[in-house]
C-alpha positions in Angstrom: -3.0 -37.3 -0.7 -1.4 -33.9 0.6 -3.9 -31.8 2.6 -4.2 -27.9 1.0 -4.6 -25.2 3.7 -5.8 -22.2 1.7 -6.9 -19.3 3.3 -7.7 -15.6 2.8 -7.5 -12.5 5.0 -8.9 -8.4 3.7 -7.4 -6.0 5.5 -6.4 -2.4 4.9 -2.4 -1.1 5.3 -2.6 2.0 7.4 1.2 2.9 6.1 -0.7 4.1 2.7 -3.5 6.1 4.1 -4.1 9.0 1.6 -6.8 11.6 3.0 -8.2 9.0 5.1 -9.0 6.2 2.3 -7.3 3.2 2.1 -7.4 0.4 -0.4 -8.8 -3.3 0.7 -5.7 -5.6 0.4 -6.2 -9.6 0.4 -3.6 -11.8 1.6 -4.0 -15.2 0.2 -2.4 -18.2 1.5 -1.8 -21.6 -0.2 0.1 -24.5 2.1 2.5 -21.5 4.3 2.7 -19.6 0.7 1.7 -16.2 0.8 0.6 -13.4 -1.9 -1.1 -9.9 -1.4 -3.2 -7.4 -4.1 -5.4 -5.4 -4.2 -9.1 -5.5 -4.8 -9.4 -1.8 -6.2 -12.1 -1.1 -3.4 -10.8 2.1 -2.0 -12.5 2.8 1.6 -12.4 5.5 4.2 -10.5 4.2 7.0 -12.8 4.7 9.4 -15.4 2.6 8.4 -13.5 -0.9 8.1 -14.1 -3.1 10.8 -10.7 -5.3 10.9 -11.8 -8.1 12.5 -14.9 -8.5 10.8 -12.6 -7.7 7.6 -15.9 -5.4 6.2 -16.9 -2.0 5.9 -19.1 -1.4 9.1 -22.1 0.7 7.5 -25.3 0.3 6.4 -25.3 2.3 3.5 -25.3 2.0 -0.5 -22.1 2.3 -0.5 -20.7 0.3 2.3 -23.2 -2.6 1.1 -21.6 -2.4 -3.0 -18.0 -3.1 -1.5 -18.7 -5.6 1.0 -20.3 -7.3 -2.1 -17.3 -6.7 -4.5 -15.3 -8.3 -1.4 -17.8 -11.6 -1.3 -16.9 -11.7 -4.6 -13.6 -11.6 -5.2 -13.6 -14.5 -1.9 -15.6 -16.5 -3.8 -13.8 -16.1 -7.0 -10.7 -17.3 -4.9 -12.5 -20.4 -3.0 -13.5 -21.2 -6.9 -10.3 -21.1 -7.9 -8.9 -23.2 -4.9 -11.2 -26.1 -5.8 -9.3 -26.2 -9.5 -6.5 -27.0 -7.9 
């Protein structure tokens, strides 16, 4: 049996900054096969923590799109295990 290496990386492209928001871009990758989207979350810059790959505050706000990006990783992982 093949081993599958899957895994998944959120970051923000500071090329397409627009009045200091950003989108939340996931790069997925399945056995050295890559694809990036986007997850609609659109973020000011200042607030994503990179290595982390999460918004850094506390707030309502902060704490709805960290949960949108839980959720579109475990919509991935859940798709991983069809294959």
């Amino acid at each position: 049996m093949q081993r599958v290496r899957f895994t998944t990386k959120f970051f923000i492209n500071h090329k397409r900054v627009t009045h200091g928001e950003a989108m939340v871009q996931c790069r997925v990758t399945l056995n050295k096969k890559s694809k990036t989207f986007s997850t609609g979350i659109k973020i000011p810059v200042i607030k994503w923590d990179p290595k982390a790959q999460r918004i850094m505050k506390n707030d309502v706000f902060s704490k709805s799109c960290n949960d949108q990006i839980d959720q579109v990783k475990a919509n991935l992982y859940q798709a991983r295990e069809i294959l």
